[in-house]
N, C-alpha and C positions, 0 to 999 in steps of 0.2 A: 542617505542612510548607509553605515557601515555594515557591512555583511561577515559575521566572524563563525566559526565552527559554533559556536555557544547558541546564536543567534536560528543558524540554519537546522542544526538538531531540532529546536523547539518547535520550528515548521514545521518536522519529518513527519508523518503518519506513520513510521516504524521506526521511529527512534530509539526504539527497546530491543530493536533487531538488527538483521544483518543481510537481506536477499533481495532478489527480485526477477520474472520475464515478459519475455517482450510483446511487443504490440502489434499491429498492420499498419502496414503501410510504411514502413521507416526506411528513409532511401538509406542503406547501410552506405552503398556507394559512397555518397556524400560526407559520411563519417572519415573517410579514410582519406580525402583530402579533398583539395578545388575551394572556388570561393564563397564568401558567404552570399548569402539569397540576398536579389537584389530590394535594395530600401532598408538593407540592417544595417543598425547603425556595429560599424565596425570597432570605433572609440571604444566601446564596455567590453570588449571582447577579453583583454588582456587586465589579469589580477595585479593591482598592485603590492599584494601582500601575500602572505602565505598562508595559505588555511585549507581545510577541509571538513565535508559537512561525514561525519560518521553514523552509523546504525551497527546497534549490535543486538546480536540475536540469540534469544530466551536468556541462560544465564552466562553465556558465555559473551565476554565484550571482546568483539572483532576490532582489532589495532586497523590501520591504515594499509599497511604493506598488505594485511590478507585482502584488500579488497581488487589488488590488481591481480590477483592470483586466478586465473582463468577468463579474466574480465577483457570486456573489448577495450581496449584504450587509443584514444586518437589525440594528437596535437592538435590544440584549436588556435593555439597563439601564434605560430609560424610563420615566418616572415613571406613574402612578400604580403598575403592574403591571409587572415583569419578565418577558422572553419569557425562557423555557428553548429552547434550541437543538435544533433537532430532527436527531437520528441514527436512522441506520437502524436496524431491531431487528434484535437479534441474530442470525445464521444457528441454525437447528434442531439442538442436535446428539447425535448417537446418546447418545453417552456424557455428557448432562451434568452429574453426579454420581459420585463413586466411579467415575474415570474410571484404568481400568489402565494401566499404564508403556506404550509404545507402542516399546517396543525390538524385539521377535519380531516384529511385525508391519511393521516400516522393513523389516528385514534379511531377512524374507520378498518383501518386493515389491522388495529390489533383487535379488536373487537371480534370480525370477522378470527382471526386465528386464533382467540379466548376460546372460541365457541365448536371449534374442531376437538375432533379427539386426537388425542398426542399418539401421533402414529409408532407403529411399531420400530425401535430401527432394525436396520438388516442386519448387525450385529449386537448384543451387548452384552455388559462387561462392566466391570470396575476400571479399565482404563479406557480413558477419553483419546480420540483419534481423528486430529485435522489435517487437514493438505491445502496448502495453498502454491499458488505460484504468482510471483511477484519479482519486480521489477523497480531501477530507478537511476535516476544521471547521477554520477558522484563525480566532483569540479577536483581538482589541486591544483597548485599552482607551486613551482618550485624555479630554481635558476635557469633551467631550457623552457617555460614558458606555463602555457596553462591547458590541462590534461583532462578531457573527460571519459570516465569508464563508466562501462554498460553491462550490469550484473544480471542475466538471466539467471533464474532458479527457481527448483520447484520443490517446496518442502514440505516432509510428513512429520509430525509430532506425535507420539503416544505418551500419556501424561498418569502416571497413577496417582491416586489421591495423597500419598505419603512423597510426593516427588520425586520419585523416580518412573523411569521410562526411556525414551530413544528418541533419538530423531536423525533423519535421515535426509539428506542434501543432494540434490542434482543441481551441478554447475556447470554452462552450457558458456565455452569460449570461443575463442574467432574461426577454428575450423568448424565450427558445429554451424554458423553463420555464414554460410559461404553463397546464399542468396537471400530475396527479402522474404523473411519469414513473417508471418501474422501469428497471433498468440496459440491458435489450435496445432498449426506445426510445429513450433517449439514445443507444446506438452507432448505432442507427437515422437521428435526427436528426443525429450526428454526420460520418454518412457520405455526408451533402449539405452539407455545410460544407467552404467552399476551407482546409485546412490552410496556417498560420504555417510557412512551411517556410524554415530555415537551412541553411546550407553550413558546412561546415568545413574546412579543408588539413589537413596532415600534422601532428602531434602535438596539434591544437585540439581533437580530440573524446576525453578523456581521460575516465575512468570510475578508482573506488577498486576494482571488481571487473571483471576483464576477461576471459576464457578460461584461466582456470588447467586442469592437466592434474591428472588424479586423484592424483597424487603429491605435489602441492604445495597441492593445495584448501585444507588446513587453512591451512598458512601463510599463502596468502593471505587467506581471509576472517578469520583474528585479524588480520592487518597491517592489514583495513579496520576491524573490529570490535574495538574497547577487550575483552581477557578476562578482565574485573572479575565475569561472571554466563555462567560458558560454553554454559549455557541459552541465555540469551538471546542471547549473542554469532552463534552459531551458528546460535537461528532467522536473524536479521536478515542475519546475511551470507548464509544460501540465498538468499533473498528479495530479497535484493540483486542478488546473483550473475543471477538470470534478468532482470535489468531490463536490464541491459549485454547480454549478447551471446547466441545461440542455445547451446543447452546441449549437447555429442554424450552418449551413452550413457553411454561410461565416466563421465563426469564424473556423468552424473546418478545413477548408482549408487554414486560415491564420498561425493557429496552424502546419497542415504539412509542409508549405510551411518556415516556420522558423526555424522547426528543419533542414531541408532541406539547408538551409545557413549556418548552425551551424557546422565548425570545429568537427572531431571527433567520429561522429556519426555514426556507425557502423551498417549495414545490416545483421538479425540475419535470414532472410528468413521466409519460410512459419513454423508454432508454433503454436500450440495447447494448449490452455490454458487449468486451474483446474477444466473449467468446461464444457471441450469437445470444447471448440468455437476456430475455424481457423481462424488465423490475421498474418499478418506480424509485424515480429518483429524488431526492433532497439534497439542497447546498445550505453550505452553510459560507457566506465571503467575511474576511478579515479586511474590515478599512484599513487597520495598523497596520500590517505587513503585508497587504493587497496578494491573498491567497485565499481559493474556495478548495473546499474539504467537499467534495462528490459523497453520497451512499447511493449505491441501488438495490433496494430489498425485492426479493420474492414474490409477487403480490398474491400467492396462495398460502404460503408458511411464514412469512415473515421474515426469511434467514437473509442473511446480509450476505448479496453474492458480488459486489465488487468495490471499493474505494478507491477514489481518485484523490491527489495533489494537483493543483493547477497554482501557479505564479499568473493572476491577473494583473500585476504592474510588474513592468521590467526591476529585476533586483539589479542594485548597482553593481558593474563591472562582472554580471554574470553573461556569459556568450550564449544566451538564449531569447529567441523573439516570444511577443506573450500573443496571447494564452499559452502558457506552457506545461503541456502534463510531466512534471519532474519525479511521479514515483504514482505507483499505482499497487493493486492485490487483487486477484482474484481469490476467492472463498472458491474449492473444488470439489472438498467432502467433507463431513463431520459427521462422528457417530463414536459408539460404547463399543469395546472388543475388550473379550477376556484376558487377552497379556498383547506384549510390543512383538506377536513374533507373525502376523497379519494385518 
């Protein structure tokens, strides 16, 4: 299989974006040079070609040079020894084998949150207000060899209904790294850093997923999401869907309640996300491009609190062993506030 920017984008679980932070456990160490882990095959390490996989975020499309802007970058091609790229390990999960369909249990927990009253939020407002902070390896390869950089970041969106609003960027580079950080001390560190914050007018802050009502969710997220693998269509556009805008009830019930229909869908059980928070998890794997799409929902609200990438089969000539988590998001807050200025 040839691996090309075209190819790897369609993977991405933020292909419409631009961010991401980190995980536990990543020997940073080992990013910055020494040999690969022993039994990796070294051969794939080095790109024969030139490419890069991109994300760009809400409507601004982030080129390639802003991605090394702040980013850890390490030589992985270097001669005597090849570094292998270090991902976070996998999340623990209940069911990692002979993992049953996970349809009874979606249509359980939306039921259960049908039947809650729609809590109050702490704020509201006409504009919608999310935070996530996200993470993910980004490969290039050029004439000195093959590069991989490491984009912490932790992002707030405020979204008015006529599109406009703000958002605001914490980018977290190698001195902010300077031991092995787990995902709670980067938001840590992150929430003493002046956020990159932009402005947007009226129709500038444009999203492929925006507040659909439960009656049109489907439409929407296939209009965002190609439905060539409705597996996979279907995780990627939930996952989507909560990066745009605060989610109300109904929608988040109409959202379980379709993956719940959906062919495929795989019950990963009770799972522990990067930052302590217990949810039930769902996979969804790709035979085609041997990658599983993680969700872990809330099991009291339904809210999707985190999405994983995993590469289950080695991609060609990529400098990664499998299972490899290549890009992840925490979900950190969502809610209604009166304007973008809290």
């Amino acid at each position: 299989m040839r691996w090309s920017s075209d190819l790897l984008k369609d993977l991405d679980p933020a292909r419409d974006i631009t961010d991401w932070p980190s995980m536990p456990q990543i020997d940073w160490a080992a990013m910055h040079g020494g040999p690969a882990p022993d039994g990796a095959d070294r051969g794939t390490a080095q790109l024969g070609r030139r490419w890069r996989r991109r994300a760009a975020l809400s409507a601004v499309a982030v080129g390639a040079a802003a991605f090394v802007t702040g980013a850890v970058i390490v030589q992985v091609t270097s001669a005597p020894a090849p570094v292998f790229a270090a991902t976070p390990p996998p999340l623990r999960l209940q069911y990692d084998t002979d993992a049953p369909a996970a349809r009874d249990t979606l249509l359980r927990l939306a039921t259960a949150v049908e039947k809650q009253a729609e809590p109050a939020p702490p704020r509201s407002g006409p504009v919608s207000f999310v935070q996530v902070a996200q993470w993910s390896l980004d490969f290039s390869s050029g004439e000195s060899g093959t590069t991989a950089a490491i984009l912490p970041q932790v992002i707030s969106v405020w979204r008015a209904a006529d599109g406009s609003g703000k958002r605001a960027t914490v980018t977290l580079g190698p001195s902010d790294l300077d031991r092995l950080p787990d995902a709670p001390t980067l938001l840590a560190v992150a929430a003493r850093r002046t956020p990159a914050a932009e402005t947007y007018a009226a129709g500038q802050l444009t999203f492929s997923v925006t507040e659909p009502t439960p009656g049109n969710l489907a439409q929407v997220l296939y209009g965002h999401q190609p439905l060539e693998d409705p597996a996979v269509s279907t995780a990627r556009g939930i996952a989507d869907l909560y990066r745009w805008a605060a989610v109300d009830r109904d929608v988040r019930v109409a959202a379980l309640r379709l993956l719940a229909r959906t062919d495929k869908v795989l019950l990963r059980g009770t799972v522990t996300d990067r930052l302590g928070r217990e949810g039930i998890a769902v996979s969804v794997d790709s035979q085609d491009h041997g990658t599983r799409d993680l969700l872990i929902f809330d099991q009291h609200t339904g809210w999707l609190l985190a999405y994983e990438s995993i590469f289950l089969r080695k991609p060609e000539k990529l400098p990664v062993q499998v299972p490899a988590v290549f890009s992840y998001v925490l979900y950190l807050a969502q809610d209604r506030r009166p304007d973008t200025n809290g």
